[in-house]
N, C-alpha and C positions, 0 to 999 in steps of 0.2 A: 924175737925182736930184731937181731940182725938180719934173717932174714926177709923181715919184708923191709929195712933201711934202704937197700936197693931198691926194691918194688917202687915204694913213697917217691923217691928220687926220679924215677923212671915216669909214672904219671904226672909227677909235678912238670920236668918239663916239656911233656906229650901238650898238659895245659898251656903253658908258656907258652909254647911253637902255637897253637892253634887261636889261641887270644893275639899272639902278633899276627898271623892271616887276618883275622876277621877285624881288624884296626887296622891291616895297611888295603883289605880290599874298601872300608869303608872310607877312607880316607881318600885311596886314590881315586877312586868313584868319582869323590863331589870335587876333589881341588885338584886330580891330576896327579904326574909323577913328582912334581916340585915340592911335595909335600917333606920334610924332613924327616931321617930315621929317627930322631931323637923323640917328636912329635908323636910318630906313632907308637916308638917303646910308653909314652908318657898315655896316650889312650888305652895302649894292649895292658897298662898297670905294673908294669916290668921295668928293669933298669936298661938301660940302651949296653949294659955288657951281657946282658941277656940274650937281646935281640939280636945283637951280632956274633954270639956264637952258636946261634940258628941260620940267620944269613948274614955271613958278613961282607956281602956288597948288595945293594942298592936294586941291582940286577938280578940275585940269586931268588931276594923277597918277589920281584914282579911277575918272575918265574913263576915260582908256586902259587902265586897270589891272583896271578889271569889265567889258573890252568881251565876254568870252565869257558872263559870268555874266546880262548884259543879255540876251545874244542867246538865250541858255537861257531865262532868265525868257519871254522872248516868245514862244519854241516853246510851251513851256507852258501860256502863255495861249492860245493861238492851236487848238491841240490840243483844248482843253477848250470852248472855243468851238463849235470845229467839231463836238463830239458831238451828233448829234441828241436824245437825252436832257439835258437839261440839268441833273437833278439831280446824274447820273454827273459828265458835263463839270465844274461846281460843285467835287464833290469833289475830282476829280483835279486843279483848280488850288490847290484847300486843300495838298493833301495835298504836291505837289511843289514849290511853293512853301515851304511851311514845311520839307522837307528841303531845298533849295538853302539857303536861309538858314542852316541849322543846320551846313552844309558850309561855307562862308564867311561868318562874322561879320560880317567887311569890307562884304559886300554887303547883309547884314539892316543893318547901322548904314549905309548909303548911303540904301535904302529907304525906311527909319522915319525917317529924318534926313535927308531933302534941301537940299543948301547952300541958305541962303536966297539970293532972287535967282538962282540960276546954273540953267542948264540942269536937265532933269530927269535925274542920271545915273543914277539905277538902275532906270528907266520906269515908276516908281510911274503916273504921271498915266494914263498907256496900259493896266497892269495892275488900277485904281481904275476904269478905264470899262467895260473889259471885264467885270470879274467885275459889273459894274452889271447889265449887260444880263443876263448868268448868271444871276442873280440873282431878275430879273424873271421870265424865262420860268422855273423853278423854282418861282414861286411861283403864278404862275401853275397848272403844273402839279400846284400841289396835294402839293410835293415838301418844300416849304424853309418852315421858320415866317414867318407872315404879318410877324411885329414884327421881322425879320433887317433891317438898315441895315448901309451900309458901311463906317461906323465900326468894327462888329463885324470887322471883319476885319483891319483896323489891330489892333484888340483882340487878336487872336490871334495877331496877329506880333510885337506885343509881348514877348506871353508867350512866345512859342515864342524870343523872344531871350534871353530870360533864364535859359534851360538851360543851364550850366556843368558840364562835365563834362572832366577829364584827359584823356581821348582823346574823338577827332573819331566812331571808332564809335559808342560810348555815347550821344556828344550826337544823333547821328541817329538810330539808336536812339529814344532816348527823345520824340525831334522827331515822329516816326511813330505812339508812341501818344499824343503828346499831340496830335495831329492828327486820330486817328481818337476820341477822348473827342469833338474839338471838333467835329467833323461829325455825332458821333450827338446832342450838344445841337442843332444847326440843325435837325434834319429834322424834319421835319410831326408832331404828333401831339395826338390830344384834351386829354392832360394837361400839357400845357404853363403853368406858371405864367407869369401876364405878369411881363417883364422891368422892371426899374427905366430909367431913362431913360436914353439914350444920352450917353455923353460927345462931345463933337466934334472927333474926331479926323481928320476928312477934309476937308480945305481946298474952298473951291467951286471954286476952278480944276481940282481931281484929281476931283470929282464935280458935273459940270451940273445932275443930276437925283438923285431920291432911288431907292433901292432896291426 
């Protein structure tokens, strides 16, 4: 009997931890990171001294909680990278990046809002360098408007977070044309009015270089 008192102890809170993931992924999904720790001990069925001796910051849950949505994001980049075209590549990281975001809330408010100080959990800094280089060869190739900076693309995740919609289709949905509007204003063309100045929305730590 003593020996499995451990054991018991040991599953019970393997359960715990894993009922707080699946109620703070479910949570931050639909309402974002605003959501309270107290709220999702109170879904996961736990007491909130529970939940904070699994994570006790804010930041350590979002961690474990966006580890898929991470590893997405960086296929993604990774994919778009790899195209030998790189205007294609360009778009394809527009385009599925602003759907992942639009599919998890959680993870657009991780991105656009990195805990100050803490790790970088939604790999803004790695997704901010890569589309850099994208970027570059793109304009190079005479593909992507010469005045495009990386702040423009903060700019569009912005916006692309701000689609509210009753159901999760709609919002993607809507995230895909607003995606393909934002790619047909990037691309090359004689009539292009010059743009008004950039805001600075990209930290020098997430960008070495400019676009």
């Amino acid at each position: 009997m003593a020996d499995r008192l451990p054991h018991t102890r040991r599953s019970d809170a393997r359960d715990n931890r894993e009922r707080v993931l699946d109620a703070a992924r479910a949570l931050f999904s639909a309402d974002g990171l605003d959501v309270p720790l107290r709220e999702i001990a109170r879904r996961a069925g736990v007491g909130p001294a529970t939940l904070y001796r699994h994570f006790p910051t804010k930041q350590a849950l979002a961690t474990e909680a966006f580890a898929d949505q991470l590893h997405a994001c960086r296929a993604i980049v990774d994919e778009g990278c790899a195209d030998p075209d790189p205007w294609r590549g360009l778009c394809l990281v527009i385009e599925r990046i602003c759907e992942l975001h639009a599919r998890d809330r959680g993870f657009g408010d991780a991105f656009l809002s990195a805990f100050p100080g803490a790790p970088d959990v939604a790999g803004r800094a790695y997704t901010v360098k890569a589309v850099a280089g994208l970027a570059r060869r793109a304009k190079e190739a005479g593909r992507l408007r010469s005045d495009f900076v990386l702040d423009d693309l903060v700019l569009f995740l912005m916006a692309n977070k701000g689609i509210h919609t009753r159901s999760a289709g709609t919002r993607v949905a809507a995230s895909r044309r607003f995606a393909a509007l934002a790619i047909q204003a990037l691309a090359a063309g004689p009539r292009h009015a010059p743009l008004p100045p950039a805001a600075e929305l990209v930290s020098e730590a997430d960008a070495p270089d400019s676009a």
